[in-house]
N, C-alpha and C positions, 0 to 999 in steps of 0.2 A: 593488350593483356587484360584479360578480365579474371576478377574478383569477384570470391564465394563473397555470398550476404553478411558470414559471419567478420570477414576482411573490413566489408564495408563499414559493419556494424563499431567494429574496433577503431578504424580508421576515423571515421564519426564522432565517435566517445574523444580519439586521442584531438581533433579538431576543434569540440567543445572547450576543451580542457586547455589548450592554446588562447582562444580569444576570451576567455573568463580571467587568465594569466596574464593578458596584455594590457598596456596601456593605449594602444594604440596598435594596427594592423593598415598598410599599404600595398594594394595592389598595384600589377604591371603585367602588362602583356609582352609577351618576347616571341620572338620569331625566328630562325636560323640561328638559335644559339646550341652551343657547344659544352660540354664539360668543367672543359678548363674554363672559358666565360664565368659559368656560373656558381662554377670552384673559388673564384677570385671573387666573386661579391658576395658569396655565403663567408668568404673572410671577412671582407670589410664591414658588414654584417654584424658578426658573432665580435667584434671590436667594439659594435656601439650599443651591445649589449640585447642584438636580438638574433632571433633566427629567419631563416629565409627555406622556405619550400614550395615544391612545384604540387598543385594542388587540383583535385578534383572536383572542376565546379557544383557539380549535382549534391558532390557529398557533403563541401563547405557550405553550399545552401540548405543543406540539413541541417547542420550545426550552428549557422545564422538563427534560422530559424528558433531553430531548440533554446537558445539563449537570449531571444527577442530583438535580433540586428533587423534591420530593413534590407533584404536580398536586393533589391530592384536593377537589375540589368549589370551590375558593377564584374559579374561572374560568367560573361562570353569571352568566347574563344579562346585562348590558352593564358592560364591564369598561373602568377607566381606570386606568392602573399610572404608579405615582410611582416613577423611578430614582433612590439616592442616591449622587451621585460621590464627595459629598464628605464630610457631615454624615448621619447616619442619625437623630438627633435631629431637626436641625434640618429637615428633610421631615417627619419623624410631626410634627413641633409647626405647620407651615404646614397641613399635608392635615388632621388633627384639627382644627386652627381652623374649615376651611371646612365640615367637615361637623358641627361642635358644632351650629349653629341649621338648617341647611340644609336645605330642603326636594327637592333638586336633590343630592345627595352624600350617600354614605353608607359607613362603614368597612367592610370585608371579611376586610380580615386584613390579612397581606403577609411577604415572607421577611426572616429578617435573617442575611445569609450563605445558606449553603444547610439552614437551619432557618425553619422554617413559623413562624409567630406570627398570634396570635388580634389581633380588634379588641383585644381589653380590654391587650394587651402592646404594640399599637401607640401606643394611648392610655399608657400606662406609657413607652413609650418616647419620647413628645413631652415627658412632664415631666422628662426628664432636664436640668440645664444644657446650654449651648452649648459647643462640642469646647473654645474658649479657655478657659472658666471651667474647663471637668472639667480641663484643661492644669495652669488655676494651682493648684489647691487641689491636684492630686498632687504637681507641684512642691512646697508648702506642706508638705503629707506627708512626703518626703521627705526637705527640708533642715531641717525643726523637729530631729531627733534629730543631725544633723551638728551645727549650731547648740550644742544644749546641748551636748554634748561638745568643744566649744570653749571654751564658758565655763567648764566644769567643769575643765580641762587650763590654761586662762589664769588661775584662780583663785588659786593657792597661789603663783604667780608674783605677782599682783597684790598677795596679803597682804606676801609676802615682801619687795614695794618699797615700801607701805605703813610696814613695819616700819623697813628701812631708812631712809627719808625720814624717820621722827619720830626714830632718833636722830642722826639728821645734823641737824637742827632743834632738837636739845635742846642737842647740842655745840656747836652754832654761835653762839648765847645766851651763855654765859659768856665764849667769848673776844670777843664786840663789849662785853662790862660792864666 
């Protein structure tokens, strides 16, 4: 099916306007796939917060361009590009699932930011935790050294009432005998 320039032109713009959006984008190559296929992983997809579409390499390498990505070779033969809005994990961990067994999907690379990344950092990047978990454990990080420094500062206070309370209990003893 071909497209007027003005298609192109729009399609382009709507392109830009994606990977300026994302945190991160994932390519994959697929081969004899189907509707429903790819019905089911534009779900799992749109779950971890991004979208998934089948894409024109010519005109994505426009829009590479126009936004200063590195094009280099990541855009042969038939291309489907994962946006992430939101999660950059959580896209490499659904798009790596589907192409773990998949005879029909296959990794390519994909950018995170405007730096290029191989399959094998894509796969690297699905094993990261999910954004929450990375959340709490910095948080965790964090308030561990606040924390001790609490207890360390409440300590000689705590001793110090300690002491007091055992001779206010020792004095208290002889005048009830």
């Amino acid at each position: 099916m071909a497209f007027t320039r003005k298609e192109k032109t729009q399609m382009v713009a709507r392109y830009v306007e994606w990977i300026k959006a994302s945190q991160a984008m994932v390519v994959l190559s697929f081969t004899k796939m189907n509707m429903k296929e790819i019905d089911a992983l534009r779900a799992k997809v749109r779950e971890a917060g991004g979208e998934l579409h089948v894409v024109k390499n010519t005109l994505v390498k426009l829009a590479l361009q126009e936004v200063g990505y590195p094009t280099d070779g990541l855009f042969e033969g038939s291309s489907l590009v994962g946006f992430a809005f939101q999660d950059a994990p959580a896209l490499a961990k659904v798009l790596n699932e589907a192409t773990r067994n998949s005879e029909i999907f296959a990794l390519k690379g994909g950018y995170l930011g405007p730096r290029r990344i191989t399959a094998e950092q894509v796969k690297a990047l699905a094993d990261l935790p999910p954004l929450p978990v990375m959340r709490a454990q910095l948080l965790g990080v964090i308030s561990a050294p606040a924390a001790r420094l609490v207890r360390t500062l409440a300590e000689p206070a705590r001793a110090l009432a300690s002491v007091v309370k055992a001779y206010s209990e020792k004095e208290a003893q002889p005048a009830a005998a």
